[in-house]
VEXSEKE-495933 format. One line per 8 residues: number of its first residue (from 1); for each residue x, y, z of N, C-alpha, C, O. Coordinates in Angstrom, 1 decimal. Example, Ala and Ser with C-alpha at 12.3 -4.5 7.8 and 13.67 -1.06 7.14 Angstrom:
2
1	13.2/-5.7/7.8/12.3/-4.5/7.8/13.2/-3.3/7.8/14.2/-3.3/8.5 | 12.8/-2.2/7.1/13.7/-1.1/7.1/12.9/0.0/7.9/13.4/1.1/8.0
This chain:
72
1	-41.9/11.3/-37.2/-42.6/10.2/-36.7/-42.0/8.8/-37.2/-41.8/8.0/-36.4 | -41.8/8.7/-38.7/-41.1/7.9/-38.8/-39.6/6.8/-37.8/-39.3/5.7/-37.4 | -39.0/8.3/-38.0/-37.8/7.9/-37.0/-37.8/7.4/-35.9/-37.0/6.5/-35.5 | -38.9/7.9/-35.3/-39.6/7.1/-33.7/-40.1/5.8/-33.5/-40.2/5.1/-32.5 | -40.5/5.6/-35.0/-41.3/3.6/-34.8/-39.7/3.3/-36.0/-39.3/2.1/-35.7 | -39.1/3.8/-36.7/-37.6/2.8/-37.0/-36.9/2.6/-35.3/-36.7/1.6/-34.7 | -36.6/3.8/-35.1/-36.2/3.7/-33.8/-36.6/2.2/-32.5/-35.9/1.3/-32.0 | -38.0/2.6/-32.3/-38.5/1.6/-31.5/-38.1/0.1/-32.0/-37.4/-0.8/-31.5
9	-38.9/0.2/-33.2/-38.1/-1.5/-33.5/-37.3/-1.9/-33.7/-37.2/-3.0/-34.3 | -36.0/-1.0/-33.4/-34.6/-1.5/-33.8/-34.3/-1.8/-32.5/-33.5/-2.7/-32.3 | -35.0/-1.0/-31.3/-35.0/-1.3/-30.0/-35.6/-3.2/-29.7/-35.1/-4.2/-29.4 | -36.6/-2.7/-29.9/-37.2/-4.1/-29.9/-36.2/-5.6/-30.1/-36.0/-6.5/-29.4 | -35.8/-5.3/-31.6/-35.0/-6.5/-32.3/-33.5/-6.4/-31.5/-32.6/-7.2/-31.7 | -33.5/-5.8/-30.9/-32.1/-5.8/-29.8/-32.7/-6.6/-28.9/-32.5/-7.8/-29.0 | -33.4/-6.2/-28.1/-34.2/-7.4/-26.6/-34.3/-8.2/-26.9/-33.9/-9.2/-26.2 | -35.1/-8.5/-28.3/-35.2/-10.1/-28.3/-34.3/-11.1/-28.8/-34.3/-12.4/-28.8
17	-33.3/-10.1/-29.2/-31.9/-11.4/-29.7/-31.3/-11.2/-28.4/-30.5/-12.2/-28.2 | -31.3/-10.5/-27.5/-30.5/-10.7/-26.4/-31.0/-11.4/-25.6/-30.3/-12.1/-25.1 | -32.5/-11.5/-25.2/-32.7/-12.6/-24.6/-33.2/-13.7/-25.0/-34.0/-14.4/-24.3 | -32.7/-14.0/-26.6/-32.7/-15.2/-27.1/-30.9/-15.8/-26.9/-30.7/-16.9/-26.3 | -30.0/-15.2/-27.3/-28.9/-15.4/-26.3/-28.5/-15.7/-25.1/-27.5/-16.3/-24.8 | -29.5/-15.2/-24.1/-29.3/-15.9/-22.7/-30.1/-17.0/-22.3/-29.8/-17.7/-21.3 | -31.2/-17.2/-23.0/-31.6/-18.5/-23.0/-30.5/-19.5/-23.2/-30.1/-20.4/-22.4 | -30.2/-19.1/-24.9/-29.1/-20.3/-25.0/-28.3/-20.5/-24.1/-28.3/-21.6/-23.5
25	-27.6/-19.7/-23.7/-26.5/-19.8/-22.8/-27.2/-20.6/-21.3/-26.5/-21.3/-20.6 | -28.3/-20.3/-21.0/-28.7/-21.1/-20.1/-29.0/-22.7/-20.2/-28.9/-23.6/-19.3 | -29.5/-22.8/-21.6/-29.6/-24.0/-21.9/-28.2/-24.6/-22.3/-28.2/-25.9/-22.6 | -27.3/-23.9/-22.5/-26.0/-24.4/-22.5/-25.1/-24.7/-21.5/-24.2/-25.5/-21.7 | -25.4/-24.0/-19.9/-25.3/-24.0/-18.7/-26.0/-25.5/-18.3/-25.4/-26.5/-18.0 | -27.0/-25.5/-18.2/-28.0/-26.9/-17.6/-27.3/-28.0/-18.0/-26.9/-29.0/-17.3 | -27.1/-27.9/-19.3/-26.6/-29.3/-20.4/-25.5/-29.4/-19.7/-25.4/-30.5/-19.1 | -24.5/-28.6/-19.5/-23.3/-28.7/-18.6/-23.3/-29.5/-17.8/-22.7/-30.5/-18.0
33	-24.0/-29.2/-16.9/-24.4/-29.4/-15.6/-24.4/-31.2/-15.3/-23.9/-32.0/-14.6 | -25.5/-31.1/-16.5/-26.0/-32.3/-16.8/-25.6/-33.5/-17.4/-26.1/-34.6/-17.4 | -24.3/-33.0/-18.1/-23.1/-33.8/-18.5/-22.1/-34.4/-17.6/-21.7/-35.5/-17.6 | -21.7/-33.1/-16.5/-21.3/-33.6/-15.1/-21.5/-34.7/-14.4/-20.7/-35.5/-14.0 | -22.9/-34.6/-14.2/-23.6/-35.6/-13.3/-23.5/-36.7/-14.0/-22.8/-37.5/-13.4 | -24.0/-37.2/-15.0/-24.3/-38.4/-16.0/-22.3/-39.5/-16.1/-22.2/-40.7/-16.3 | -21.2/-38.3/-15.9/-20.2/-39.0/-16.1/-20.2/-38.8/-14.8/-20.5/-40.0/-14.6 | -20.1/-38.4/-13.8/-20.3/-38.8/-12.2/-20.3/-40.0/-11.9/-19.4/-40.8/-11.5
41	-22.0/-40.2/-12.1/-22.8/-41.4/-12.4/-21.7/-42.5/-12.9/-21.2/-43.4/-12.3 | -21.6/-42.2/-14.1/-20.7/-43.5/-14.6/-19.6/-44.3/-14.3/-19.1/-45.3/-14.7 | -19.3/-43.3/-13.2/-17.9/-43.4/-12.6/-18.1/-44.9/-11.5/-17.3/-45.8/-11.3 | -19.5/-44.8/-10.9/-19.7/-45.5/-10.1/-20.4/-44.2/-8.9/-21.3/-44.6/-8.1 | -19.9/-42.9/-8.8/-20.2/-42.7/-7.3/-21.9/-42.6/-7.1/-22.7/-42.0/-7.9 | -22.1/-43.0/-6.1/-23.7/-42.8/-5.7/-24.0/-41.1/-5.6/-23.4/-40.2/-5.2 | -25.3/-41.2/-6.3/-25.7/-40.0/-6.5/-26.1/-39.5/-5.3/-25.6/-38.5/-4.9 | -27.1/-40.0/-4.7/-27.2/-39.4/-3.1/-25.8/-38.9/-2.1/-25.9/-38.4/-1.0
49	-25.0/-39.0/-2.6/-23.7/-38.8/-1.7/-23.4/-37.6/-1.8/-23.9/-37.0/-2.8 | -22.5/-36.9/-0.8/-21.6/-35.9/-1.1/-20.6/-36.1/-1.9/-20.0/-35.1/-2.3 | -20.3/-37.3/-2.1/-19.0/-37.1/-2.8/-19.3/-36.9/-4.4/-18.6/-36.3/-5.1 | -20.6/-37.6/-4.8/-21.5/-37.1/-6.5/-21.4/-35.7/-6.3/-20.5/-35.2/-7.0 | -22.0/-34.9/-5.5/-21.8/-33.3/-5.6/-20.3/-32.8/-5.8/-19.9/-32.2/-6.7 | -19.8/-33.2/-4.9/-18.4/-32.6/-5.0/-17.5/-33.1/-6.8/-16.8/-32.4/-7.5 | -18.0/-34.6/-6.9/-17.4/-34.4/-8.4/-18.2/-34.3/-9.9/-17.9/-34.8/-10.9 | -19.6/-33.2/-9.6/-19.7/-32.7/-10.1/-19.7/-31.3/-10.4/-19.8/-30.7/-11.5
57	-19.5/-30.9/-9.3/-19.0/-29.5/-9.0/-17.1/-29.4/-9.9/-16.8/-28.7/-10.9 | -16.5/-30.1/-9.2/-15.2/-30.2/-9.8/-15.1/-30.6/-11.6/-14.3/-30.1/-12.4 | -15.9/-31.3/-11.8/-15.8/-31.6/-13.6/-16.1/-30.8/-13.9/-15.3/-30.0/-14.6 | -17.9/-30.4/-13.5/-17.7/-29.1/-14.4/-17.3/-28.0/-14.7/-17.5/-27.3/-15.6 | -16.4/-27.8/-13.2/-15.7/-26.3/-13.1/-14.1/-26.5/-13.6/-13.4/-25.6/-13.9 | -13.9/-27.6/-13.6/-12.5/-28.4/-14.9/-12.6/-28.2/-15.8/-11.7/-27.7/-16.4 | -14.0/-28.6/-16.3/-14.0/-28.2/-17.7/-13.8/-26.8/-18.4/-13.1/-26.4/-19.3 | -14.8/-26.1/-17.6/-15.2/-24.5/-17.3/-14.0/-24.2/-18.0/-14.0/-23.6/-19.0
65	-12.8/-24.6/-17.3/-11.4/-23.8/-17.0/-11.0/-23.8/-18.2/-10.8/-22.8/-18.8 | -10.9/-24.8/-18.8/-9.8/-25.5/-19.7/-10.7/-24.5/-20.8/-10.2/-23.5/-21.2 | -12.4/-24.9/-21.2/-12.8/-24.0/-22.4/-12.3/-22.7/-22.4/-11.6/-22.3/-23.3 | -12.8/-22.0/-21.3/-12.2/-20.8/-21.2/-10.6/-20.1/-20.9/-10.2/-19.0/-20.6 | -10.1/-21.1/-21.1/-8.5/-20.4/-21.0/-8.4/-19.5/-22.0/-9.2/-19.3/-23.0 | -7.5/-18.8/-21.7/-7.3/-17.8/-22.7/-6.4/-18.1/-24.2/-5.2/-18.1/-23.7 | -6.3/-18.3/-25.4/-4.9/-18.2/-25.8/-3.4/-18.3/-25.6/-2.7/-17.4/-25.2 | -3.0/-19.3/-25.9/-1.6/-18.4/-25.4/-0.2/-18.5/-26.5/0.8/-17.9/-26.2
């Protein structure tokens, strides 16, 4: 019986650090996001525009790249 409730809450303490990890990572996603826009903004381009979406789409997927390059 023992083994069955160590068991479980070792279970437990796994789910909740994993979805305390994807939180972060979401709130690390948004901030992204939101860094994009804000230097968009700064740039001058009007936020209602397509051209604000398009260079926030592109910054942050520039950036994306370069963090995640690999090594080399």
């Amino acid at each position: 019986m023992p083994r069955i409730i160590l068991i479980g809450s070792f279970a437990a303490l796994l789910a909740a650090s994993g979805t305390q990890s994807a939180n972060a990572l979401e709130r690390a996603h948004q901030s992204d996001w939101q860094q994009a826009r804000v230097a968009c903004a700064d740039v001058g381009i009007d936020p209602a525009s397509a051209s604000f979406n398009q260079c926030v789409f592109d910054l942050y997927y520039s950036l994306w790249d370069e963090q995640n390059e690999p090594e080399r």
